[in-house]
C-alpha positions in Angstrom: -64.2 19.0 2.6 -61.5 19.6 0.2 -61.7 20.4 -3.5 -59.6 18.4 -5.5 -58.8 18.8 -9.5 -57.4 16.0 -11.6 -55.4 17.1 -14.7 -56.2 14.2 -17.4 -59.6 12.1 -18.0 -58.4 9.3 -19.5 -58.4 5.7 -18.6 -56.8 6.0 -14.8 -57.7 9.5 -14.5 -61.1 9.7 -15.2 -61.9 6.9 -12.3 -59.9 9.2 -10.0 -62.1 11.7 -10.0 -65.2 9.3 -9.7 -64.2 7.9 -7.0 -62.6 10.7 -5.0 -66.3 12.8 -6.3 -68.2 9.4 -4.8 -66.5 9.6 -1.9 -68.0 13.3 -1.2 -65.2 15.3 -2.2 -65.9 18.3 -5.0 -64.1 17.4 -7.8 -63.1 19.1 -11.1 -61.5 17.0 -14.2 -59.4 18.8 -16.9 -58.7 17.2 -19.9 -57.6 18.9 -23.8 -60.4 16.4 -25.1 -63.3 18.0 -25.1 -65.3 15.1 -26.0 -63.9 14.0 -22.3 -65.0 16.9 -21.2 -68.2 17.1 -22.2 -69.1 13.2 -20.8 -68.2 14.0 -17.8 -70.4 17.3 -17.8 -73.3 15.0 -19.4 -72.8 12.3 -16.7 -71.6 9.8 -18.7 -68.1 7.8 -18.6 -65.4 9.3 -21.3 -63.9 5.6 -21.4 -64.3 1.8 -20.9 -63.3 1.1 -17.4 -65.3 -1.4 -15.7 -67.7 0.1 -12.8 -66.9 4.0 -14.0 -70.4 4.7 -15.4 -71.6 3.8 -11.8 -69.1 5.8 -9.9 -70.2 9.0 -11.9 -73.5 8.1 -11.4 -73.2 8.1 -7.4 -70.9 11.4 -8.0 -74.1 13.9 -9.7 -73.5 17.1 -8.5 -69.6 17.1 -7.3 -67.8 15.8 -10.5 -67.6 18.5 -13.3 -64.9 19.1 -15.8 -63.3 22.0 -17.9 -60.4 22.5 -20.6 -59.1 25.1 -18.4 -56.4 23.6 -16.1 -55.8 27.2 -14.6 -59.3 28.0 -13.3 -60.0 24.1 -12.4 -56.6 25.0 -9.9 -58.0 28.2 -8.8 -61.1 27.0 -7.6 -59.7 23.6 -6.0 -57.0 22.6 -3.0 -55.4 19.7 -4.3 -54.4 18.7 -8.0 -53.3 15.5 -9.5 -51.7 15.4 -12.3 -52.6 12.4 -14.3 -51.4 12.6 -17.9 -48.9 10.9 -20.1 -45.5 10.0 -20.0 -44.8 8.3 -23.3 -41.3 6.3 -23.7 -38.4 8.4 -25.7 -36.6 6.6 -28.7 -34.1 5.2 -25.9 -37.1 3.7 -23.5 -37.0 6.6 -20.7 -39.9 8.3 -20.1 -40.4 11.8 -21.1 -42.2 14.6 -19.0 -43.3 16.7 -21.8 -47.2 16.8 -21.0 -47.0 16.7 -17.5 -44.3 20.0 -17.5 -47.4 21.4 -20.2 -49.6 20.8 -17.4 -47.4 22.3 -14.7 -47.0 25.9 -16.8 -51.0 25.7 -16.4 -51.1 25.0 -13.0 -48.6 27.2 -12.0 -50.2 29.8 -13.5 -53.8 28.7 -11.8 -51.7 28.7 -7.9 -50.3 32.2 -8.9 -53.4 33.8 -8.5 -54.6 32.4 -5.8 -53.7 32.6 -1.9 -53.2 30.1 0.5 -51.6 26.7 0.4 -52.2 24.4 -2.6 -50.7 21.0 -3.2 -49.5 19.3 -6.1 -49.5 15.6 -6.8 -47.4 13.7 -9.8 -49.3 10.7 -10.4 -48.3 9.7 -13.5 -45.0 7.7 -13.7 -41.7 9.4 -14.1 -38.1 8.9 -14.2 -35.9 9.0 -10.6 -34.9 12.4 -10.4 -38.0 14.1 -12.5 -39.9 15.0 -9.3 -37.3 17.1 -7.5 -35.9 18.0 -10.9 -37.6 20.1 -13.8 -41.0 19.1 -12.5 -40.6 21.0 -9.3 -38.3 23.7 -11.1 -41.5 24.2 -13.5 -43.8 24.6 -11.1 -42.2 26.9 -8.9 -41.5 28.9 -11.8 -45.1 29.3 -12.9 -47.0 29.3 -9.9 -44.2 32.3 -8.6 -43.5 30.7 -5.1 -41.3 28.1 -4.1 -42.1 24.5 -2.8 -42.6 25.0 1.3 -44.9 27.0 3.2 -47.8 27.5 0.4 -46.8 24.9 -2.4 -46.7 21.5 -1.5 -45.4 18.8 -4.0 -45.7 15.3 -3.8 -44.8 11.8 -6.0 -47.3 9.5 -5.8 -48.1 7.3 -8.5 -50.9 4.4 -8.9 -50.4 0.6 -8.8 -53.9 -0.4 -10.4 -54.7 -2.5 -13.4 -56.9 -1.7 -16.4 -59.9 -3.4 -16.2 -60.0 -3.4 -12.4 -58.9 0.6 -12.0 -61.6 1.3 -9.5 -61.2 -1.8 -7.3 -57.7 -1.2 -6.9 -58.0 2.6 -6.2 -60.7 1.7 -3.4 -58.7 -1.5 -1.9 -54.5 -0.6 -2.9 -52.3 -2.7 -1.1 -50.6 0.8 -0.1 -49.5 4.1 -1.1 -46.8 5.6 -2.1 -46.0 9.1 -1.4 -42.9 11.1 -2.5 -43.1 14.3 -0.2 -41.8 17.3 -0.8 -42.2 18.1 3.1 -44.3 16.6 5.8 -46.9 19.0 5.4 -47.7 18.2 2.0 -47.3 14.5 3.0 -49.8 14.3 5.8 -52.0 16.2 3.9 -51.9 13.7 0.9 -52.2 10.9 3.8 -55.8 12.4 4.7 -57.1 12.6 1.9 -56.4 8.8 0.2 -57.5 7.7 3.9 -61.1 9.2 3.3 -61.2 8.1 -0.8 -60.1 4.1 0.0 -61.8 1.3 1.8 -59.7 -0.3 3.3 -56.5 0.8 5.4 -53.7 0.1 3.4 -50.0 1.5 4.2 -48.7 5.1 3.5 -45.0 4.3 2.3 -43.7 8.4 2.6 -40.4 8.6 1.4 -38.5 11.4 -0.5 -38.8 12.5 -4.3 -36.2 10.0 -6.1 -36.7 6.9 -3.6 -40.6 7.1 -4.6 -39.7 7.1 -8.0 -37.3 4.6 -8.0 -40.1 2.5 -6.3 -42.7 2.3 -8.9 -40.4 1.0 -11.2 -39.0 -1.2 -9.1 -42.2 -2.7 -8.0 -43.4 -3.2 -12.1 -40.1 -4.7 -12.9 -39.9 -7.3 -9.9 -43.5 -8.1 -11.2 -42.2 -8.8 -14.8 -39.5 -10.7 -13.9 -41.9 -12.9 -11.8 -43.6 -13.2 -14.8 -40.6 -14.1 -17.2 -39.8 -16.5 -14.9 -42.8 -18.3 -14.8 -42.5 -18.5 -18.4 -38.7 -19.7 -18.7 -40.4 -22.5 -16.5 -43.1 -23.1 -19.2 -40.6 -23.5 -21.9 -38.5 -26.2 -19.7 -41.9 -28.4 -19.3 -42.2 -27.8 -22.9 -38.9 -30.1 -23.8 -39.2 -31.8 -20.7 -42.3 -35.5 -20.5 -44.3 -35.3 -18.1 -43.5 -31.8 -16.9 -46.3 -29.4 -16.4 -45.5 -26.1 -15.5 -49.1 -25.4 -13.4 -47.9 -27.9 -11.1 -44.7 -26.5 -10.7 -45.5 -23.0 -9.6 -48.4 -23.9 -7.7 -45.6 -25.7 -5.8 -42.7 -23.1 -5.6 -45.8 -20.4 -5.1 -46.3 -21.9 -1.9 -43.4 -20.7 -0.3 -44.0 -17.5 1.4 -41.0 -16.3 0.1 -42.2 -16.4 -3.7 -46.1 -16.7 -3.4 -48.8 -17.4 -6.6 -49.3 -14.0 -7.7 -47.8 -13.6 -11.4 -46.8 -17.2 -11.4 -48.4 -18.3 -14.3 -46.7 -19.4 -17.1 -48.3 -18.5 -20.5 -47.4 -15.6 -22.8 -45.5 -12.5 -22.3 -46.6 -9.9 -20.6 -48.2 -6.9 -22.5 -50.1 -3.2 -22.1 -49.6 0.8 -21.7 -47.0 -0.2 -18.2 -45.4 -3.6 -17.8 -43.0 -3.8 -20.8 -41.9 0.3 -21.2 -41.4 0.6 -16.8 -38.9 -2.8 -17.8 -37.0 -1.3 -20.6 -37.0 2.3 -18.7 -35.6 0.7 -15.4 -32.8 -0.7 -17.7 -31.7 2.4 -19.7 -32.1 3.9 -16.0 -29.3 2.0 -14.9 -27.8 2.6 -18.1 -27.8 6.4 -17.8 -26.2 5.8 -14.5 -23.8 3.6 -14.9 -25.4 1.2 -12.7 -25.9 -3.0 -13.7 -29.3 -4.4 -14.7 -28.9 -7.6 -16.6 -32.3 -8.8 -14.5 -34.3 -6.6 -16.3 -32.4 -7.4 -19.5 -33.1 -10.6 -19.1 -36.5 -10.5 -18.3 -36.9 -8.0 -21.6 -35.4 -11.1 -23.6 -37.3 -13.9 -21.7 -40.6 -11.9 -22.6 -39.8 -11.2 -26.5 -39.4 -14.8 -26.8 -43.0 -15.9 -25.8 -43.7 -15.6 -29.5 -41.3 -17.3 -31.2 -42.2 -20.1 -28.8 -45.8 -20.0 -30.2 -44.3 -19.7 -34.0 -42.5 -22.5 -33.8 -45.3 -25.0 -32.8 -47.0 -23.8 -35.7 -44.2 -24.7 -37.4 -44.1 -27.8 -36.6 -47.5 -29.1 -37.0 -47.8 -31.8 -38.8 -49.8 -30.6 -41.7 -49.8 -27.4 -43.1 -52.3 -25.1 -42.1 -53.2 -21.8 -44.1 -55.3 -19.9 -41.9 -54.8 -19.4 -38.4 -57.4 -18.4 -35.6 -56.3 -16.5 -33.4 -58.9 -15.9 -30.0 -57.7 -12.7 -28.1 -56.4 -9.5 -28.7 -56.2 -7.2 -25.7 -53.5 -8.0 -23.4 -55.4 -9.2 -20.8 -59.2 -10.1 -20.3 -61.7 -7.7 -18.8 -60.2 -4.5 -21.5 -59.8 -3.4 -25.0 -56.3 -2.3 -24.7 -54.0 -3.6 -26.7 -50.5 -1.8 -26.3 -48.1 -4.7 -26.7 -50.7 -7.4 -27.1 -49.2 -11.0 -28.0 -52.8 -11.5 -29.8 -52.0 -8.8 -32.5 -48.5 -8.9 -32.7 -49.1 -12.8 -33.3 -51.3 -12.1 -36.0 -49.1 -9.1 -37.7 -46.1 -11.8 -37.8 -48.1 -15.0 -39.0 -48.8 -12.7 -41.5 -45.6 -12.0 -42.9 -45.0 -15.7 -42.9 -47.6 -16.3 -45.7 -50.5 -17.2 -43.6 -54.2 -16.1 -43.5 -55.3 -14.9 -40.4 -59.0 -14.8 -38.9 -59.3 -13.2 -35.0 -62.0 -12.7 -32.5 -61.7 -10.7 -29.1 -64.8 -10.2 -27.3 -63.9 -6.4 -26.4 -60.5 -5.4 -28.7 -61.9 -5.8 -32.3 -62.1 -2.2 -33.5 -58.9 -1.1 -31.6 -57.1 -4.4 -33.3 -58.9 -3.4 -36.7 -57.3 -0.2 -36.5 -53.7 -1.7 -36.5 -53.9 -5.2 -38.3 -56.3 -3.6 -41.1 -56.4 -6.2 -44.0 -53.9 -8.2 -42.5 -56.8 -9.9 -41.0 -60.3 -11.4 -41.1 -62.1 -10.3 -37.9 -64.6 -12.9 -36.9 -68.1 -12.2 -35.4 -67.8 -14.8 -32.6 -65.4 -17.2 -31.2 -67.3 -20.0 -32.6 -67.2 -18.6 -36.2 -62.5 -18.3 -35.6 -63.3 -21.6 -35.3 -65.0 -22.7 -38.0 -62.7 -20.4 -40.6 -59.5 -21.4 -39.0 -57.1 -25.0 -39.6 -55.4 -24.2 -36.5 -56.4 -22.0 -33.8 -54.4 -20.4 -31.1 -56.0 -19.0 -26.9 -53.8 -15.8 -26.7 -55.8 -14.4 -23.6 -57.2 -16.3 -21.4 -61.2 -14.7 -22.0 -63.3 -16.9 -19.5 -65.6 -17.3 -22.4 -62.6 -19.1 -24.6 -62.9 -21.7 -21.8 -66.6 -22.6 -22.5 -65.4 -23.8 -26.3 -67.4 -27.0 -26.5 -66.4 -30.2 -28.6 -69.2 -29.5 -31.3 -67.5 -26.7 -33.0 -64.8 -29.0 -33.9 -66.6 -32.3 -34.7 -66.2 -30.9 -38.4 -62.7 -30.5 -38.4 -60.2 -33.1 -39.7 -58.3 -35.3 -37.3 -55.1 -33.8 -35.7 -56.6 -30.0 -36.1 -54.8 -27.8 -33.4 -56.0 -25.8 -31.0 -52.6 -24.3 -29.0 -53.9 -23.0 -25.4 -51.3 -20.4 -24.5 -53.3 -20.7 -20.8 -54.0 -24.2 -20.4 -57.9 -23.2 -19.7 -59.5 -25.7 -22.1 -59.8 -29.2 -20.9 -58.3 -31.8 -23.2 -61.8 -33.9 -22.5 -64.3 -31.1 -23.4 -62.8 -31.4 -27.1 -63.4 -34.7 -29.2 -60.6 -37.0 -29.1 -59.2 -36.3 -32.8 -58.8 -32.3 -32.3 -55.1 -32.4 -30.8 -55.1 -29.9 -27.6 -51.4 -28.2 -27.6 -51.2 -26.8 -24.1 -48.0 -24.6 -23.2 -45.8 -26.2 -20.5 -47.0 -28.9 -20.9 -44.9 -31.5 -22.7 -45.4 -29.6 -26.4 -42.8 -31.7 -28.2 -45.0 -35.1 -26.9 -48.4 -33.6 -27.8 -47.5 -32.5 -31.0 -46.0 -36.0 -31.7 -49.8 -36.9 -30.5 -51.1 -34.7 -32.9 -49.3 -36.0 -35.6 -50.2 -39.9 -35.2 -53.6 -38.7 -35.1 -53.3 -36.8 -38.8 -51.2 -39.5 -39.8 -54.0 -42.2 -38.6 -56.9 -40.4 -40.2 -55.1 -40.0 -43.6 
């Protein structure tokens, strides 16, 4: 069986090398965190990733982890490279820790013999791969790509929150080879570390990479679309935009998945793969107004959700806001419409009290005392003259009509997701679903206020 090192233990790379270790392959993390480090050597998970703590639990005796990248190389036959591409000031994605990581691998391969092979996971820019990455390793590990150095591009399509599902069931790979060597041998080893039998895509360097943007920013604009719908159905009676794309979705063409027209779309890959795609064509002199348009589509979802506020007919101070992460089932919160709802209902004048049930101390750490963080979803509620579903949380849709018998008549509760039931609430509290006809349910609300004053 192979040995396989995995360079970064964070939230994608650390169930890597659970699963690959679970799947009986010897496995070797490196990560500069020693705090990462050390879990993993202790058995436990270094981060919140649903199932993770089970996979290292199956993986005792095959999953270990060091800060040294060169002897983790040495002592392994395949490394993936897992580590950070942050966005630039113009929106591409820079290399700098994965070229770090390549000096250290390089330098690992160098003193070793026989064939080792290389494998980009993280997501880069067309034209990195075949570029400086391969320059820099070649140049460190003192060979070039070919008989003993394979290098391939092959980056992850999984979701936080359901990392380890997707990595055992993808719907395929994608491999950027550097040669078919180095391809089949990446083709062997994701056949024996999946479950089911998905695709191998092998392609070269650049059309890999254009790829995995692609595929991100054909799933955003799905998304954008969805939600232009929603804001049609919002000036239009009677429209409702569930029925709509559970219509159009239908067509084997389109299909349901992303359909759903709500808020923008948020977290570490979705919005930064957009604006990179664009300034790609940018950089190239190539045309992208799609993705421009999506970009605009999606920075609009919050105005949409300011403006209802707006126009409520009273004039509430404190809005609740229920979820923070970007989606349910994590704590991330990179571009979540929860928080950056809350930082700009702040600058408006009002008070702001927020519940998540897993993203309060990462939203503590960027709202500070621009908010009141609330101990359960029922206590938003009781602090809040308006409240506002901002993730669609299963738990938000268990909200029962006692928790706002005490509020006034006409009191607000705007479902971004359409998950609460207009019947479960009592028939004063005015339900403001998205899609859904706003401009004729917030004239609802407001004969309702108007009745009970």
């Amino acid at each position: 069986m192979l040995k396989v090192s995995v360079i970064g233990l964070g939230k994608l790379g650390a169930p890597m090398a659970a699963v690959y270790a679970s799947k009986g392959f010897d496995v070797i993390g490196v990560d500069k965190n020693p705090a990462f480090v050390d879990a993993i050597n202790h058995g436990r998970a270094p981060v919140e990733e649903d199932r993770l703590q089970d996979f290292i639990d199956q993986s005792k005796g095959r999953l270990s982890a060091t800060l040294d990248t060169a002897e983790a190389v040495k002592n392994t036959d395949i490394t993936f490279v897992i580590v950070p591409t942050p966005s630039g000031p113009d929106g591409s994605f820079t290399n700098k820790y994965v070229l770090e990581s390549l000096k250290e691998i390089g330098a690992g391969i160098k003193g070793k013999e026989g064939y080792h092979l290389v494998v980009i996971t993280s997501t880069v820019m067309p034209g990195s791969t075949d570029g400086e990455i391969r320059q820099t390793l070649e140049k460190y590990a003192g060979r070039p790509v070919g008989e003993t150095l394979g290098l391939c591009y092959s980056p992850e399509f999984i979701a936080l929150g359901t990392v380890i599902r997707d990595m055992l069931n993808p719907d395929f790979f994608l491999i950027g080879e550097s040669d078919k060597k180095a391809g089949d041998l990446l083709v062997s080893i994701y056949s024996q570390a999946c479950d089911n039998q998905p695709r191998m895509e092998r392609m070269n360097f650049v059309n890999a990479e254009l790829t995995k943007i692609s595929v991100n920013t054909f799933v955003t604009t799905k998304i954008s679309y969805a939600n232009m719908l929603s804001d049609l159905c919002d000036y239009l009676p009677g429209a409702d935009v569930d029925v709509v794309t559970q219509a159009i979705g239908c067509d084997s063409r389109i299909g349901h998945k992303y359909l759903k027209g709500a808020v923008a779309y948020g977290g570490p890959c979705f919005p930064r793969d957009n604006v990179a795609f664009s300034r790609l064509a940018e950089i190239i002199g190539a045309n992208a107004d799609l993705a421009v348009a999506t970009d605009t589509i999606n920075r609009h979802q919050k105005d949409r959700v300011l403006a209802i506020i707006d126009q409520l007919d009273y004039q509430p101070k404190t809005i609740g806001i229920l979820g923070l992460s970007y989606k349910p089932g994590t704590s991330v919160i990179e571009e979540s419409q929860g928080v950056g709802l809350a930082a700009s209902l702040k600058k408006q004048g009002f008070n702001v009290v927020v519940f998540d049930p897993m993203a309060m101390a990462p939203a503590k750490a960027v709202l500070g005392e621009h908010a009141r963080y609330a101990a359960s979803a029922a206590e938003c509620v009781s602090e809040s003259d308006a409240i506002v579903i901002m993730t669609a949380w299963p738990e938000f849709a268990e909200l029962t009509a006692s928790l706002f018998d005490e509020k006034p008549a006409g009191f607000a509760v705007i479902d971004c997701w359409r998950i609460l039931k207009p019947e479960t609430l009592p028939a004063k509290t005015a339900s403001i679903h998205l899609g859904r006809g706003v401009l004729a349910q917030l004239a609802t609300a407001k004969e309702r206020h108007v009745a009970a004053s």
